[in-house]
C-alpha positions in Angstrom: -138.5 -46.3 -63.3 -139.3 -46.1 -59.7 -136.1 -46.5 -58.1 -136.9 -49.8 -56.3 -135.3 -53.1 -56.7 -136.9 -56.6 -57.1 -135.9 -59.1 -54.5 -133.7 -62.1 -56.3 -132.4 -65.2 -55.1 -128.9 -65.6 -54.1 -127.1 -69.1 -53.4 -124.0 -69.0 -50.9 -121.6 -71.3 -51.5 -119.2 -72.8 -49.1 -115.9 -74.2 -50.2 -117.3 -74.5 -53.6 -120.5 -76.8 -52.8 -124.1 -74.7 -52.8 -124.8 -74.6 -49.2 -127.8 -72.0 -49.4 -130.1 -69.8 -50.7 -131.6 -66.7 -49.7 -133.9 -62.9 -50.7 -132.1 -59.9 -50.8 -132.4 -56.9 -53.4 -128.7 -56.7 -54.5 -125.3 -59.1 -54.0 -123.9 -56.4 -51.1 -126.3 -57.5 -48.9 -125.8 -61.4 -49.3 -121.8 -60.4 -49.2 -122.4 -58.2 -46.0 -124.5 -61.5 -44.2 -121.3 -63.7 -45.3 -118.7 -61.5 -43.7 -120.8 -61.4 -40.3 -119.2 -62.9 -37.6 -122.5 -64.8 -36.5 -123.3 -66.1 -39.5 -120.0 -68.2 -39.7 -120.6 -68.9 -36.2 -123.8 -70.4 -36.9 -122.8 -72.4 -39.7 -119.7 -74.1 -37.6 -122.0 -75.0 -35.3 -124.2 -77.1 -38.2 -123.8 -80.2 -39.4 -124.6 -82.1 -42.8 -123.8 -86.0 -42.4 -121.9 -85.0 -39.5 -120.0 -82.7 -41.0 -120.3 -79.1 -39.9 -121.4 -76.7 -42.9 -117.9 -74.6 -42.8 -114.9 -73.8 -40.3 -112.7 -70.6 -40.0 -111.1 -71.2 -43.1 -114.0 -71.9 -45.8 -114.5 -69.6 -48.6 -117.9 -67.9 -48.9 -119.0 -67.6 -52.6 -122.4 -65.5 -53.0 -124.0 -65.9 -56.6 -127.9 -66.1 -58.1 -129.3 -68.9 -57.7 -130.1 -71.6 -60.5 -133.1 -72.4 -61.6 -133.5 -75.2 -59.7 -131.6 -73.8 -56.7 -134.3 -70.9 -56.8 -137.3 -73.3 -56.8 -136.1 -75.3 -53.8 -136.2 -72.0 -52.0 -139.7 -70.7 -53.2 -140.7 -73.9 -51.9 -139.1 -73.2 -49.1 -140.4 -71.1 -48.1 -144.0 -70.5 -49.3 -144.2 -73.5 -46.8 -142.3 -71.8 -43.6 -144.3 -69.5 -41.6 -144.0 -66.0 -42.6 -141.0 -63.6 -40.6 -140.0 -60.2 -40.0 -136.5 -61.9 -40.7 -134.2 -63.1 -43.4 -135.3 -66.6 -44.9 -133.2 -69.0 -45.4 -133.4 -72.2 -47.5 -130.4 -75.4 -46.6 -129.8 -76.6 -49.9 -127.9 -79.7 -48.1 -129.1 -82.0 -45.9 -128.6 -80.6 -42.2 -128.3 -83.0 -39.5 -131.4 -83.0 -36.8 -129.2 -84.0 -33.4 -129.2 -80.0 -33.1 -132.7 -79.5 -32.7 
């Protein structure tokens, strides 16, 4: 065994509702993103049918993704443009009047 790990697909959930999916090599890393101030920050400030994606007071779930949660993001992103960055993949609607 070489010692490295495949990357897997990992969906967050917010307040119990698959919000999004994204890479990472093991669970920590998804579970480090969620606890990141930022991340919460950015999420407040979206909106799915004008309703912002969480608030200081959702729950963060991480979990792998399902099969179909998975495909959505390969999708995904084989379409976006390649980054040095994290990719991630809305698996709700998010409202455009942002950008």
């Amino acid at each position: 065994m070489n010692g490295r790990l495949s990357l897997s697909i990992f969906t967050i959930e917010i307040d119990g509702r698959p919000t999004l999916a994204l890479q990472a090599k093991k669970y920590s890393e998804v579970e480090d993103i969620c606890e990141q101030q930022w991340f919460r920050a950015d999420l407040t400030a979206l909106k799915s049918n004008d309703v912002p994606l969480c608030d200081t007071m959702s729950i963060f779930r991480v979990r792998l993704a399902h099969p179909d949660e998975a495909a959505v993001y390969r999708e995904a992103a084989e379409a976006a443009k390649p980054s040095d960055g994290i990719d991630i993949v809305y698996l709700v609607d998010i409202d455009d009047d942002l950008f």
